[in-house]
Structure formats: structure tokens, C-alpha cells
BAMAR-451211 format. One record per atom (N, C-alpha, C): residue number from 1; residue in one letter; atom name; x, y, z. Coordinates in steps of 0.05 Angstrom, whole numbers, always signed. Example, Ala and Ser with C-alpha at 12.3 -4.5 7.8 and 13.67 -1.06 7.14 Angstrom:
<recs>
REC fido seba torvex     xx     yy     zz
REC    1    A      N   +264   -114   +156
REC    1    A     CA   +246    -90   +156
REC    1    A      C   +264    -66   +156
REC    2    S      N   +257    -45   +142
REC    2    S     CA   +273    -21   +143
REC    2    S      C   +258     +1   +157
</recs>
This chain:
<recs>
REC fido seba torvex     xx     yy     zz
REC    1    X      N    +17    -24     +0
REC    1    X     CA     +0     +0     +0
REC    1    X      C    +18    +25     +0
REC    2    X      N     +6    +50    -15
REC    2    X     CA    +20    +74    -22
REC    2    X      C     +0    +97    -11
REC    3    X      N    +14   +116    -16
REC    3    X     CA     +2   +150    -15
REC    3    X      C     -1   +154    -31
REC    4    X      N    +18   +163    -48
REC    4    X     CA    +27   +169    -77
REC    4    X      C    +32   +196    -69
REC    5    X      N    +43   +201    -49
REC    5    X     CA    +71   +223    -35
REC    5    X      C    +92   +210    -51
REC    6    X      N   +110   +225    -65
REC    6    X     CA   +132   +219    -74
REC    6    X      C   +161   +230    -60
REC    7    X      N   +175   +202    -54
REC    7    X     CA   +192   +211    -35
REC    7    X      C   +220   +221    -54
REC    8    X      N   +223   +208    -76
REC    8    X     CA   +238   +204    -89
REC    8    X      C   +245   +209   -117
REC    9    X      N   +256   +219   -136
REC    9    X     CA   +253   +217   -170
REC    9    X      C   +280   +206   -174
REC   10    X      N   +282   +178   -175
REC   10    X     CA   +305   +162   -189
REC   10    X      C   +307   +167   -216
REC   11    X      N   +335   +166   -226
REC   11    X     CA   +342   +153   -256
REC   11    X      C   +346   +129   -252
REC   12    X      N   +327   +118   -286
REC   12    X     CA   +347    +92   -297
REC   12    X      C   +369    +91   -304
REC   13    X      N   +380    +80   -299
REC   13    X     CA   +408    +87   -313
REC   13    X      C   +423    +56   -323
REC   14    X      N   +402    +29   -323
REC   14    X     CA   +419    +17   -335
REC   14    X      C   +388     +3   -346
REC   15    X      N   +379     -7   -368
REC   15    X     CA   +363    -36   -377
REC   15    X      C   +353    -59   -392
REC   16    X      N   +361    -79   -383
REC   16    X     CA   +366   -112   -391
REC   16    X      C   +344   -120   -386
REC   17    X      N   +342   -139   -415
REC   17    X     CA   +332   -163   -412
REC   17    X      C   +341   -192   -386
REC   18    X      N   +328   -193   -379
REC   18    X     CA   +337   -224   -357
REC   18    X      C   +309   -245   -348
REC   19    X      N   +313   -269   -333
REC   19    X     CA   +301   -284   -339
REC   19    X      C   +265   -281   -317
REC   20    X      N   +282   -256   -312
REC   20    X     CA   +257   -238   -284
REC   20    X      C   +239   -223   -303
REC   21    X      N   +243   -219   -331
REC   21    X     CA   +232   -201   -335
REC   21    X      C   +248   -174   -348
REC   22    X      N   +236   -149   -354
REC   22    X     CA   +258   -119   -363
REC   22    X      C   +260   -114   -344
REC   23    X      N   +289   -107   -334
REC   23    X     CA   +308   -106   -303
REC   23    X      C   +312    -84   -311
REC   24    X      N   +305    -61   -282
REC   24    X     CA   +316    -37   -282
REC   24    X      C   +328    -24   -260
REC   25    X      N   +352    -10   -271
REC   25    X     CA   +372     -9   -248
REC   25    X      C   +363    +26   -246
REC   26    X      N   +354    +25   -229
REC   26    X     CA   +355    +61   -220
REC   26    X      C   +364    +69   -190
REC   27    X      N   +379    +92   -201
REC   27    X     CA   +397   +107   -179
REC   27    X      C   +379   +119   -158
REC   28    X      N   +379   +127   -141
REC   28    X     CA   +366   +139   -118
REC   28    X      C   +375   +144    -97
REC   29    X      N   +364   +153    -78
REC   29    X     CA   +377   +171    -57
REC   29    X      C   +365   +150    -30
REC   30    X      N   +354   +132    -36
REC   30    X     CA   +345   +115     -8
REC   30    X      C   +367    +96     +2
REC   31    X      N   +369    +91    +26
REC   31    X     CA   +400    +83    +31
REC   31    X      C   +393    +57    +53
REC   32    X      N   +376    +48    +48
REC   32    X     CA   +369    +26    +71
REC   32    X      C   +340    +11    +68
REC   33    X      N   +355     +1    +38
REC   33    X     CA   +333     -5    +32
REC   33    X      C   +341    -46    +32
REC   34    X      N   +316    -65    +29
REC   34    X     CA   +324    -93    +32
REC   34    X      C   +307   -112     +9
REC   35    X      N   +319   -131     +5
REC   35    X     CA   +318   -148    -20
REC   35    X      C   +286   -158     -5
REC   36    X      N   +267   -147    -33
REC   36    X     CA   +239   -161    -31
REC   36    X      C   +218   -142    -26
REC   37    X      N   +229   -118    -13
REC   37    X     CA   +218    -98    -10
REC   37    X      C   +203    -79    -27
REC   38    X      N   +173    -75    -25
REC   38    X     CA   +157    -59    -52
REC   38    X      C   +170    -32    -50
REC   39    X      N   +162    -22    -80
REC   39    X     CA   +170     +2    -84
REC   39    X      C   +153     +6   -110
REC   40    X      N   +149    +34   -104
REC   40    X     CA   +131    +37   -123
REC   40    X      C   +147    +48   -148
REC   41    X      N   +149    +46   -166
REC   41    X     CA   +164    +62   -180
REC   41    X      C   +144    +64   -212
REC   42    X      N   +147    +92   -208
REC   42    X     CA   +122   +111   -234
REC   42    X      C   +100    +91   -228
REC   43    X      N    +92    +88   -204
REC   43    X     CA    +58    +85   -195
REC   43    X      C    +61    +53   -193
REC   44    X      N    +82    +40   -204
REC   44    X     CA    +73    +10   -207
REC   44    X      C    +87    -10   -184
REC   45    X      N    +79    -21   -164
REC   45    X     CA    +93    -33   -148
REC   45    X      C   +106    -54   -155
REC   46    X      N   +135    -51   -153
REC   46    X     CA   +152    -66   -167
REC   46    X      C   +166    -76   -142
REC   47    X      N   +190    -96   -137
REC   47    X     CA   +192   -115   -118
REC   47    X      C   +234   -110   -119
REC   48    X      N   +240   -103   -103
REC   48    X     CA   +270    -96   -100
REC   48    X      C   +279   -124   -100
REC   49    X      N   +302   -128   -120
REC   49    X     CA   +312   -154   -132
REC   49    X      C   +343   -149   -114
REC   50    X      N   +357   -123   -125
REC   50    X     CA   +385   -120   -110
REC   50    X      C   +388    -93   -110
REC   51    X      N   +406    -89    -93
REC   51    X     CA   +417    -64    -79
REC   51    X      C   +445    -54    -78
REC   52    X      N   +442    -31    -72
REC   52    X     CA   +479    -32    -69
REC   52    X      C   +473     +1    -59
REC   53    X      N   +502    +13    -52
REC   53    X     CA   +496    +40    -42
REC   53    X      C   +490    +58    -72
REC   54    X      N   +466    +72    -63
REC   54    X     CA   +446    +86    -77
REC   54    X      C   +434    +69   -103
REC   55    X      N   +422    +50   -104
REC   55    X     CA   +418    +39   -134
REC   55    X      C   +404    +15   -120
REC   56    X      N   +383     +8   -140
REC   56    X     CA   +377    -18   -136
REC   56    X      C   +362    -35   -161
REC   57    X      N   +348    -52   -164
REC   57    X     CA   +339    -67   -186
REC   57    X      C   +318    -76   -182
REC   58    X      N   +292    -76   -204
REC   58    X     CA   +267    -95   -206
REC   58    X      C   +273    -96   -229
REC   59    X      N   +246   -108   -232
REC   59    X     CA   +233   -117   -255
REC   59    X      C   +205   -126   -272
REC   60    X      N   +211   -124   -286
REC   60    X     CA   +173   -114   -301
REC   60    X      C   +176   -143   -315
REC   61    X      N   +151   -163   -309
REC   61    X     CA   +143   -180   -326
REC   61    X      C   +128   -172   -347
REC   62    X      N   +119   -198   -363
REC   62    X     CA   +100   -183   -382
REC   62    X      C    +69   -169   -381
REC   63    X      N    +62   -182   -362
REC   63    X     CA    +36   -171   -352
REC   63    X      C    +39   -143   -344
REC   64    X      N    +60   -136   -327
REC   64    X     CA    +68   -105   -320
REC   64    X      C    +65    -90   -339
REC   65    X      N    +89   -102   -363
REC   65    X     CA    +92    -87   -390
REC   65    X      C    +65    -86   -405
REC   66    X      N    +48    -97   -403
REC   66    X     CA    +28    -93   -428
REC   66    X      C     +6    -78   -404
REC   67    X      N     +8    -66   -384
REC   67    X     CA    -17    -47   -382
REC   67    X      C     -1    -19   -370
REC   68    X      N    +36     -8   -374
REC   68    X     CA    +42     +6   -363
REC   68    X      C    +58     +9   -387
REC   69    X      N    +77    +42   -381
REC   69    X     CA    +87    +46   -409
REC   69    X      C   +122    +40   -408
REC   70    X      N   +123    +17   -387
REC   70    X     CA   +154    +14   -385
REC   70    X      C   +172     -7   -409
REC   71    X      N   +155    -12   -426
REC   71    X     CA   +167    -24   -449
REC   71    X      C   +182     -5   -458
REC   72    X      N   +172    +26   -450
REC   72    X     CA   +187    +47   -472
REC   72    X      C   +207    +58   -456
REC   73    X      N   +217    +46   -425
REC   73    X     CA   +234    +58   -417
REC   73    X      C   +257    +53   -420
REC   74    X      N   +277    +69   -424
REC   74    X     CA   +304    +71   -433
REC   74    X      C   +329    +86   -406
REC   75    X      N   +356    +75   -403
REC   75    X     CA   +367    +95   -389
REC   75    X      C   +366   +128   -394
REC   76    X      N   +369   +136   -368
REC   76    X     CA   +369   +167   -371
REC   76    X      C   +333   +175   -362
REC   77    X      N   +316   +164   -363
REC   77    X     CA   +292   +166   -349
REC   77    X      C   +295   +181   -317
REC   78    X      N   +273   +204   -315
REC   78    X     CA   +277   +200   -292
REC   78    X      C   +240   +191   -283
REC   79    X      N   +241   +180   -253
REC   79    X     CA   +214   +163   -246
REC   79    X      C   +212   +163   -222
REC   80    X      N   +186   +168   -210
REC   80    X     CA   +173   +181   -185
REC   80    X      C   +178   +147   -168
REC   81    X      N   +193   +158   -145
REC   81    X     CA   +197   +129   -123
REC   81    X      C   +174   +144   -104
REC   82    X      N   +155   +115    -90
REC   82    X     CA   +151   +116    -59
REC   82    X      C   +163    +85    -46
REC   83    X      N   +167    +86    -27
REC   83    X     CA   +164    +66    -12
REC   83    X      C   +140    +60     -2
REC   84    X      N   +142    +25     +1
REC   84    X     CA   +116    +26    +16
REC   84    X      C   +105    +32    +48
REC   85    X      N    +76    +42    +49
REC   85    X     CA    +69    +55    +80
REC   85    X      C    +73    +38    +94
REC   86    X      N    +79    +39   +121
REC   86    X     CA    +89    +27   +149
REC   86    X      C    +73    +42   +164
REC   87    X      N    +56    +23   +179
REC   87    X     CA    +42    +23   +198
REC   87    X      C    +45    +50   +214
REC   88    X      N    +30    +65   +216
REC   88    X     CA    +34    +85   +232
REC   88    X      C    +35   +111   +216
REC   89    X      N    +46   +116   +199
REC   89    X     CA    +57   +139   +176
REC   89    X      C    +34   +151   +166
REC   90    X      N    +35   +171   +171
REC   90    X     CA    +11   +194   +163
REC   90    X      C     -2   +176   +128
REC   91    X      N    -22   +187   +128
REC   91    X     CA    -35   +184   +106
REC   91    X      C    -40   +202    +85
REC   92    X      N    -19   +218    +73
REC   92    X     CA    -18   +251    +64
REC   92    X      C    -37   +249    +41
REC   93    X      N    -40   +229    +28
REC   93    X     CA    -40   +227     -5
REC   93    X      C    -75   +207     -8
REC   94    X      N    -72   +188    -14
REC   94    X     CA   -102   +171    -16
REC   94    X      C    -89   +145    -20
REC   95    X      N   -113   +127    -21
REC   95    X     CA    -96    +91    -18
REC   95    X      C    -88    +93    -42
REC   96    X      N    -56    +79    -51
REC   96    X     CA    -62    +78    -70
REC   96    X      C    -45    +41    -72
REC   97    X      N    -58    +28    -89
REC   97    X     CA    -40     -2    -85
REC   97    X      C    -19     -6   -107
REC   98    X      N    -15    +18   -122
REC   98    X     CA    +14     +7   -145
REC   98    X      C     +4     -8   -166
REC   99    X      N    -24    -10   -171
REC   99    X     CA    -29    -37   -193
REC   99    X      C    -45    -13   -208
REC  100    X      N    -29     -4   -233
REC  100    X     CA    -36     +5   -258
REC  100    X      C    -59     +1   -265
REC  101    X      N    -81    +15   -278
REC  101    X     CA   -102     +0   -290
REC  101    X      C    -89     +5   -314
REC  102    X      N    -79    +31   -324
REC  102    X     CA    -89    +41   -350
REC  102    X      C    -68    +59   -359
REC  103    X      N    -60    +67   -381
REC  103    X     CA    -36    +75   -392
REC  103    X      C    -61    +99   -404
REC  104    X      N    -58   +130   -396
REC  104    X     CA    -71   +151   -408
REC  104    X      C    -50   +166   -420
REC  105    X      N    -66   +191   -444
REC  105    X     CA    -40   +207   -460
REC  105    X      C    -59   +235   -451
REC  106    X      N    -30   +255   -446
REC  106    X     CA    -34   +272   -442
REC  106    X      C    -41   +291   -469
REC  107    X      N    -73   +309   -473
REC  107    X     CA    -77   +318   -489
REC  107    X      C    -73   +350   -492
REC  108    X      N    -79   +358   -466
REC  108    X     CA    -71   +387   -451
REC  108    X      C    -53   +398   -439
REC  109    X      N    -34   +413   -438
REC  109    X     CA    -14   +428   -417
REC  109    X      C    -23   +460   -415
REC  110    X      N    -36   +467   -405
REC  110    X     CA    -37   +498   -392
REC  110    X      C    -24   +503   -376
REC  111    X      N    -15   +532   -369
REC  111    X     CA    -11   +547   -346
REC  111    X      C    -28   +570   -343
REC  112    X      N    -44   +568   -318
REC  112    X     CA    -68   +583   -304
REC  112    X      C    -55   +595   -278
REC  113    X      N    -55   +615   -273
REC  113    X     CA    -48   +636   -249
REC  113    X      C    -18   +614   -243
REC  114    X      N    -22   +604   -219
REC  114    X     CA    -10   +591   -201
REC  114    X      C    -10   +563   -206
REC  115    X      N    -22   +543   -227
REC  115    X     CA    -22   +523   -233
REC  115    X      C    -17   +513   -257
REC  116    X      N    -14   +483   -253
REC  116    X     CA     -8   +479   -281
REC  116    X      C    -37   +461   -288
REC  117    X      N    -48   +467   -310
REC  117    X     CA    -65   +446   -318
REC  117    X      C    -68   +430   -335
REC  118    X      N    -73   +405   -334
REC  118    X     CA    -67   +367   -353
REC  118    X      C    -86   +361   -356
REC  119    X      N    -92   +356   -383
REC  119    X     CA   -119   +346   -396
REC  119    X      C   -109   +321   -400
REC  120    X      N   -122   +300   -390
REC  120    X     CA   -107   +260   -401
REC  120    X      C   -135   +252   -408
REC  121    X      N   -132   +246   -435
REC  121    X     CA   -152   +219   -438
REC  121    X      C   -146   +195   -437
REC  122    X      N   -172   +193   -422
REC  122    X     CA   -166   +165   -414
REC  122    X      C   -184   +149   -421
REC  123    X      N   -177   +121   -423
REC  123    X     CA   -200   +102   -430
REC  123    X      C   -223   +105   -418
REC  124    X      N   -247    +87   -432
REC  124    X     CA   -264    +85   -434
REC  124    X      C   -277    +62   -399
REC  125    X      N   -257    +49   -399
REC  125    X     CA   -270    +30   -374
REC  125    X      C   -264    +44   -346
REC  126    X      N   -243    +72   -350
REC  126    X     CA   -235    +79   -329
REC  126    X      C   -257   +103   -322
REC  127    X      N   -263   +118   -337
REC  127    X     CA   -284   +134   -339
REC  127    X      C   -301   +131   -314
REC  128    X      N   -313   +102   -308
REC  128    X     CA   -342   +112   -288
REC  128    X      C   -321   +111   -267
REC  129    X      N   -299   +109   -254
REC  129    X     CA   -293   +114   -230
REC  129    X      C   -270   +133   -223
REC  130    X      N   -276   +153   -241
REC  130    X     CA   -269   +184   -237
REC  130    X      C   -296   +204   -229
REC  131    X      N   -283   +215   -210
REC  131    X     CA   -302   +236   -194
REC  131    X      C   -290   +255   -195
REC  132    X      N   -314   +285   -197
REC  132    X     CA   -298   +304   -193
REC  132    X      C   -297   +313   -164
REC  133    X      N   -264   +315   -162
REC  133    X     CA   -253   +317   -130
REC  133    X      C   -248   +299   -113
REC  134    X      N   -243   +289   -132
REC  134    X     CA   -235   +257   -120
REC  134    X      C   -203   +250   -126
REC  135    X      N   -203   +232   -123
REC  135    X     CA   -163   +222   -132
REC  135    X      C   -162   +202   -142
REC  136    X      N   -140   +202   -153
REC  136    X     CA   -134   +190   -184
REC  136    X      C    -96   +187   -174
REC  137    X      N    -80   +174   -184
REC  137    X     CA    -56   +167   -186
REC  137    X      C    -41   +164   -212
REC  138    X      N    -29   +185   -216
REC  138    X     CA    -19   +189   -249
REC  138    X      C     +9   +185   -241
REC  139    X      N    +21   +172   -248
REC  139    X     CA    +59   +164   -254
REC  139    X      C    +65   +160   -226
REC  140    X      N    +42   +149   -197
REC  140    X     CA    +46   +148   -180
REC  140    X      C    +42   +169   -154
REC  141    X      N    +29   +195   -171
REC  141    X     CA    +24   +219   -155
REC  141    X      C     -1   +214   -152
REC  142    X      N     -9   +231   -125
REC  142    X     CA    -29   +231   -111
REC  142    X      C    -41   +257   -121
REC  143    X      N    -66   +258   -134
REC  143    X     CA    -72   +280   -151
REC  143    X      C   -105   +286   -146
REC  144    X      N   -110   +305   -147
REC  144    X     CA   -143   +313   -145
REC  144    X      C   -155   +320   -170
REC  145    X      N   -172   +307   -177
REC  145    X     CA   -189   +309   -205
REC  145    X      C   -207   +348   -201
REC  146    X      N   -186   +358   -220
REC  146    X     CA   -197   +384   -216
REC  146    X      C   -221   +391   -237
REC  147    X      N   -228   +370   -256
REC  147    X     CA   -252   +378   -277
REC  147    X      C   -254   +358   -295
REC  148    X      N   -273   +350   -305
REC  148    X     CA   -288   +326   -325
REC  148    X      C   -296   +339   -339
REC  149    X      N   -281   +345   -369
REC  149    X     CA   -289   +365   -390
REC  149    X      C   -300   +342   -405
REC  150    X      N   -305   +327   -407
REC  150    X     CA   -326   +305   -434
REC  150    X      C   -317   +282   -414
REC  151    X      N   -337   +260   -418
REC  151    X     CA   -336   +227   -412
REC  151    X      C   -301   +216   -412
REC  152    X      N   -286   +223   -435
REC  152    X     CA   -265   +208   -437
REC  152    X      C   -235   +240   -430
REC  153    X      N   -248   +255   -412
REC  153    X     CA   -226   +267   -405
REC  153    X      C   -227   +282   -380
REC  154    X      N   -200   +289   -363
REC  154    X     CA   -204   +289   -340
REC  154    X      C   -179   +307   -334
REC  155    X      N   -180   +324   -322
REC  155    X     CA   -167   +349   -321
REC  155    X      C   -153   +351   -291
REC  156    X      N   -124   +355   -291
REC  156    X     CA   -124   +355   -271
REC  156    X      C   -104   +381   -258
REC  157    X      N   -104   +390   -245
REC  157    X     CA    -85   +420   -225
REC  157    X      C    -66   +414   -211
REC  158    X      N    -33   +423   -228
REC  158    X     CA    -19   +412   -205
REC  158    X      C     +0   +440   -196
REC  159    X      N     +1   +443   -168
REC  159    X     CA    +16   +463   -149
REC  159    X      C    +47   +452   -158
REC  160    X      N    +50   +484   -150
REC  160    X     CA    +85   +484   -148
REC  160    X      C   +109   +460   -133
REC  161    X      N    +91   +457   -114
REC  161    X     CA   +108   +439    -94
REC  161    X      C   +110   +403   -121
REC  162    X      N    +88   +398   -136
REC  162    X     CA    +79   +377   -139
REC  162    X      C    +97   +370   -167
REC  163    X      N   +106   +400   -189
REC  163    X     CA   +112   +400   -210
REC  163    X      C   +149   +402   -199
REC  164    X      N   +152   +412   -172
REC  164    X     CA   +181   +409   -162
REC  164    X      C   +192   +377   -147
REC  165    X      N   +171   +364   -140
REC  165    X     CA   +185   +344   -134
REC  165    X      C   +174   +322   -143
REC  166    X      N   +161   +321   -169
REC  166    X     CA   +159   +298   -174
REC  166    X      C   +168   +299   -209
REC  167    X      N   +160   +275   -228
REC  167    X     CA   +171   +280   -258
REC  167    X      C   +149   +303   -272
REC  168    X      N   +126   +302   -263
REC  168    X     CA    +97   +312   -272
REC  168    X      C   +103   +342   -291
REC  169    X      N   +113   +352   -273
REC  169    X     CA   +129   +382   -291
REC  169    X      C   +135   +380   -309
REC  170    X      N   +148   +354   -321
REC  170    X     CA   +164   +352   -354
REC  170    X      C   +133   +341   -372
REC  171    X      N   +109   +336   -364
REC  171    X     CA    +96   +328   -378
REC  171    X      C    +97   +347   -413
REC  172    X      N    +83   +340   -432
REC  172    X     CA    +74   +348   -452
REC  172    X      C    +56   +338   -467
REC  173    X      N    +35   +352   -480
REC  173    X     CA    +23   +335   -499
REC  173    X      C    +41   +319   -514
REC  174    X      N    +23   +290   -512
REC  174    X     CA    +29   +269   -530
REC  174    X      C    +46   +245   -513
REC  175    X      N    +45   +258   -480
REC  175    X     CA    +65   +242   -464
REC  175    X      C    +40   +222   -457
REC  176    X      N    +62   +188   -450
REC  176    X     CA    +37   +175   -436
REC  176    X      C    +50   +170   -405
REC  177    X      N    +28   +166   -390
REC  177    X     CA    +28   +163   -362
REC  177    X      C    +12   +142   -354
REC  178    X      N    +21   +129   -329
REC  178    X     CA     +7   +105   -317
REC  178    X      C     -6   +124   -303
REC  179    X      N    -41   +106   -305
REC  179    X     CA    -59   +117   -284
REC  179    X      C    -74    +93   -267
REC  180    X      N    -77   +107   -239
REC  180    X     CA    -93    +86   -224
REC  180    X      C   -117   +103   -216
REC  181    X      N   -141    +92   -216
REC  181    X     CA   -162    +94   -208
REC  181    X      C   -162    +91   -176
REC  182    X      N   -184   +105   -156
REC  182    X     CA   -188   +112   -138
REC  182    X      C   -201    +73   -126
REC  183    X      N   -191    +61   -106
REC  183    X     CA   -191    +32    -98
REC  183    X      C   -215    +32    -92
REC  184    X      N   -228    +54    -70
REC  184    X     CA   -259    +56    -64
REC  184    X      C   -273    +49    -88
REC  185    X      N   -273    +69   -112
REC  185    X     CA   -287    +66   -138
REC  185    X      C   -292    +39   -152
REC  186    X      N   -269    +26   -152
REC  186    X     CA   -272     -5   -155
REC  186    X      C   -288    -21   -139
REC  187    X      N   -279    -20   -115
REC  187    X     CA   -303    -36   -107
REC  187    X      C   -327    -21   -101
REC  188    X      N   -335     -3   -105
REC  188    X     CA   -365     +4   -108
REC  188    X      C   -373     -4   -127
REC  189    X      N   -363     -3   -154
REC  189    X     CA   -362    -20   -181
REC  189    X      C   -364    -43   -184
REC  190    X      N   -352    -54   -169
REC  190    X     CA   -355    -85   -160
REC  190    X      C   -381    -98   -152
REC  191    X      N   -374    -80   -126
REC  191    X     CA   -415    -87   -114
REC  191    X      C   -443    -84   -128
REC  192    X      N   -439    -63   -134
REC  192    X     CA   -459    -54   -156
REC  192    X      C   -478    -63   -182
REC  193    X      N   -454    -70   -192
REC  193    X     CA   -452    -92   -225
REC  193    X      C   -480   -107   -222
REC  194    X      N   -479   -122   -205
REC  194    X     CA   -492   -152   -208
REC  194    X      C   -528   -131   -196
REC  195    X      N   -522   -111   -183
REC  195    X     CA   -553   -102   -179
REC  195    X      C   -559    -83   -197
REC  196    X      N   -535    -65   -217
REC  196    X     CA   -549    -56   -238
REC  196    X      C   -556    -73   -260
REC  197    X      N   -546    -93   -264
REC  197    X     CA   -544   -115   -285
REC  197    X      C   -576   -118   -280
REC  198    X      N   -579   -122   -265
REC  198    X     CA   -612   -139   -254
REC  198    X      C   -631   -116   -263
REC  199    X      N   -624    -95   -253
REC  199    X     CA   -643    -75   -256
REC  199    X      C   -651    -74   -293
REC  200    X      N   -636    -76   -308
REC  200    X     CA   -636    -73   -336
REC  200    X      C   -646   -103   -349
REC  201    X      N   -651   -118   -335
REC  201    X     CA   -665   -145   -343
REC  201    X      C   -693   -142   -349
</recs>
């Protein structure tokens, strides 16, 4: 389990094929960290393989790779780290579990007074469990849905502090981003199904 407080923005800086999967070696500033340990890295909970001072290694199977956009990562990347929450640790951000639904592209970049604003479309299945003012997890940030301009787009406001410490700032049209949907929304979705299903019979 996550915030999607970002503690961290690692580079990749090395990545191989191996029999784990696409292995990626990124640099970082965490210094005590242990083999097996989650980490979220650009929203996706990935599983610490090895370590060394400042650096460590996962890896993306194929299931990872086909709903996130790390097939296209290359060294020189840089990518939003959290660790995972420990019992007790404030809850700054919203649940978030690291499991990608959906790979969205950014269609909008504004700058409004004091903010920056991100237009992503996003798919179609992700749609009913966006709310406005609710939270959403884009590249692993903990983000507030600032406006639903049509069904398949979703707008979002990001502060100074948000575009300084995480990758989000470098966005551009045409960039893609891993998104997670709000965990409540799912399972309300869940529950629901089988009594709207009925209802439409």
C-alpha cells in the first residue's frame, strides 16, 4: 500500500533483458533499503531484486509491461519512487496499491495563475470511477481530479510543490502516463454490477 507522496525521482540508468523479466537499475537517494521490498516506482509496485549504495533493481514482467508504459523505458529516465506505508505513517496522499489500470496520454498542458493544468484521456472503462474531486494516481502521484471536460477526459491541477518534486512538470502533450483509479471506486463497481445488471433485465 501507497500515498502516492513521492519521496523520491530516481534515474534509470541501466536496462536488460533477464530471466525476471525488463530489469531496471535506477539510482536513488534511499539508503536502507532490503531485498523483496515494494517500491513503487512511476505508480507500479515493483519488488527490489538487489541493492547496493544508492541503486537498486526490479523488474517488469509481461503482464506489467502490457498495461504500463515501461516497455518504452530507456536509461536516462527519470521516475517518481515511494516506498511502501508502514504502519503508523501519516496518510498525506489517498490509498493507492501500485497496480496500474491504464496507460492515459496527455492531451492538454496549460498554465493558469498559479497552476499547471493536464488534460489525459483516458480510457473508456476507467471513466465511471473518476469523480470530480476525488483522486486519481498518475505516474504514482497523488492527484485531485480538478474537472471532467467530456466522458473520456479528465483534467487535472498541479501546485508548485507537486511540478518540483515529482517528474509531472516535464509532462507534454502526446506524453503517456500510468494511471490508477481511486480503490474505493472499484469496489463500489464491483458491488454494484450484479444489482445494476438486474435492474436492466
Amino acid at each position: 500500500m501507497f500515498t502516492g507522496l513521492i519521496t523520491d525521482v530516481g534515474t534509470i540508468d541501466r536496462v536488460q533483458s533477464t530471466d525476471a523479466g525488463r530489469e531496471f537499475r535506477i539510482r536513488t537517494s534511499y539508503r536502507d533499503l532490503s531485498a523483496g521490498e515494494s517500491i513503487a516506482v512511476g505508480g507500479a509496485c515493483l519488488t527490489v531484486r538487489e541493492f547496493g549504495d544508492g541503486w537498486f533493481t526490479v523488474a517488469a514482467v509481461l503482464t506489467t509491461l502490457g498495461r504500463t508504459t515501461m516497455g518504452d523505458w530507456e536509461p536516462g529516465r527519470r521516475v517518481n519512487l515511494e516506498r511502501a506505508l508502514a504502519a503508523g505513517d501519516r496518510l498525506g496522499g489517498h490509498m493507492v496499491q501500485g497496480h496500474v489500470d491504464a496507460v492515459a496520454e496527455v492531451i492538454v498542458v496549460q498554465r493558469l495563475a498559479d497552476a499547471l493544468l493536464i488534460d489525459l484521456a483516458i480510457p473508456a472503462q476507467l471513466a465511471p470511477l473518476v469523480v470530480l474531486h476525488g483522486s486519481i494516481a498518475v505516474d504514482g502521484v497523488s492527484l485531485t481530479v480538478n474537472a471532467i471536460p467530456d466522458a473520456h477526459t479528465v483534467q487535472l491541477s498541479l501546485i508548485d510543490f507537486t511540478l518540483k518534486a515529482t517528474t509531472l512538470g516535464n509532462l507534454r502533450a502526446g506524453h503517456r502516463v500510468q494511471v490508477e483509479a481511486d480503490v474505493i471506486g472499484k469496489y463500489v463497481q464491483r458491488l454494484v454490477a450484479p444489482h445494476l445488471a438486474a435492474a436492466t433485465e
